[in-house]
C-alpha positions, 0 to 999 in steps of 0.5 A: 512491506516497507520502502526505503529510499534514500530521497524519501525522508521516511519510511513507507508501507508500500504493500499490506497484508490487509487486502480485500476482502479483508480490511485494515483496522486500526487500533487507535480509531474504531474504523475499518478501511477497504484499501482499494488498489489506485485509490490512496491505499498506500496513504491510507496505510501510512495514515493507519501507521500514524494512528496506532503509532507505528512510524517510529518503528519505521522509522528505525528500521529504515534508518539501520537499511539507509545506513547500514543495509541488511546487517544493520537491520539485523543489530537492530532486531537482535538488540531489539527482540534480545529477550526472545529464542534465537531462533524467533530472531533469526526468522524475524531477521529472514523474514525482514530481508524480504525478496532477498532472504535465503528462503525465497529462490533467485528465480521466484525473487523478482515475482516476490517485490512490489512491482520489481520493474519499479524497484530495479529502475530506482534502486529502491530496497524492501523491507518486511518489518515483524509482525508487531509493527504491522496494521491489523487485519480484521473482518469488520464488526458493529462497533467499526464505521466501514470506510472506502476512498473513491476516486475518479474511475479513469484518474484510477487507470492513468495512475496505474498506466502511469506506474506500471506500464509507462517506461516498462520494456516489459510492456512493449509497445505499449510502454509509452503515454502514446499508446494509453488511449488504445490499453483503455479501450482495452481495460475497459472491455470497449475493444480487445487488443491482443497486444495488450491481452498478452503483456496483461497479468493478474496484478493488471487485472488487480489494479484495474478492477472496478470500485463497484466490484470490490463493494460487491464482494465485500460490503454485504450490503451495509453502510459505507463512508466514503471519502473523496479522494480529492478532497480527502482532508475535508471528508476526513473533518466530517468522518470525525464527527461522525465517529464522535456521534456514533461512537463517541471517539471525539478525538480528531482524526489526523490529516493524511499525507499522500504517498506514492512509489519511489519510482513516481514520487520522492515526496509525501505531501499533504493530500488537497 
């Protein structure tokens, strides 16, 4: 799923298909990538994007959304997939319109986006691009380097308070910065507050489920690269050449930038 957003200078995937236990793999690097949610799995997306040459893809598709909304984005598949049936073109063209396509009912809408509550405070508009332009899903196999972000536990948790609960009237009283030391007790099992149990969903569980559970279930026990996600331009440099020693991919790898929801974060900058 892609962002558009008039303060973001480009289009962002904000949402993959490749989720555990699947991993992303990109076509242009033999790697293969767990995105593990609040540990720059949108950066890491985005980061994939530029290795197997999607943003310019991207790009025009949020161009025609900026400029023209929904029936831009249609000209645009329309010119674009001209050699392919009408109904193949009209099904991309559903499908683009995401949330907002006929398909999906008003009251299934909300449940369908990206964190709704964020989307209707910012304005900000989905789109689902064809199948082509997405990163490819796989199970990794030996001549791919495993890969994984890890990130401080508790900058993990205040990131998704930060996004998901902070200024949400759906969260009740615990909407506010005040009340996160009393939903991290929570969250990590130190002390139950019903409170918080009943405004607490799968997507919550999603997001705050330790890195340790997620290698559990996906890893089988093989070697894994880990990246620091605070220093993850540098570990980028070492993860170059270990590709080169072991694969003999000696192309550099390119820098990541940092990518966040519209709603925090109007800016990609360069990950320290």
């Amino acid at each position: 799923v892609l962002e558009v957003h008039p303060l973001r200078r480009s289009a962002t995937l904000v949402r993959s298909a490749c989720n555990p236990p699947l991993w992303l793999c990109p076509l242009g690097a033999p790697l293969a990538l767990l995105l593990l949610p609040k540990a720059a799995s949108t950066s890491l997306a985005n980061w994939v994007g530029r290795l197997d040459g999607l943003h310019g893809r991207w790009a025009a598709l949020r161009a025609a959304a900026a400029n023209g909304g929904d029936a831009a984005v249609r000209r645009l598949l329309e010119a674009r997939f001209s050699n392919f049936s009408k109904a193949v073109v009209e099904s991309l063209i559903e499908r683009a319109r995401a949330a907002r396509g006929q398909s999906v009912s008003p009251a299934e809408r909300r449940s369908t986006v990206v964190f709704s509550e964020l989307r209707e405070r910012t304005g900000a508009l989905d789109i689902v691009p064809p199948g082509f332009d997405c990163p490819v899903c796989c199970q990794p196999s030996a001549w791919q380097t495993k890969v994984v972000i890890a990130r401080h536990p508790l900058a993990r948790l205040v990131s998704y308070f930060g996004m998901a609960w902070v200024g949400n009237p759906r969260r009740g009283n615990f909407s506010s910065w005040s009340r996160f030391p009393t939903w991290l007790m929570h969250v990590t099992g130190a002390s139950l507050v019903p409170d918080v149990a009943r405004a607490f969903g799968p997507t919550d569980k999603y997001h705050t489920r330790s890195m340790a559970s997620w290698l559990a279930q996906t890893s089988d026990g093989e070697e894994v690269v880990t990246l620091r996600h605070e220093h993850l331009n540098a570990d980028l440099e070492q993860l170059s050449a270990t590709l080169c020693q072991r694969h003999a991919f000696c192309k550099r790898l390119p820098l990541m930038q940092h990518q966040r929801l519209e709603s925090k974060s109007s800016v990609a900058r360069a990950v320290p």
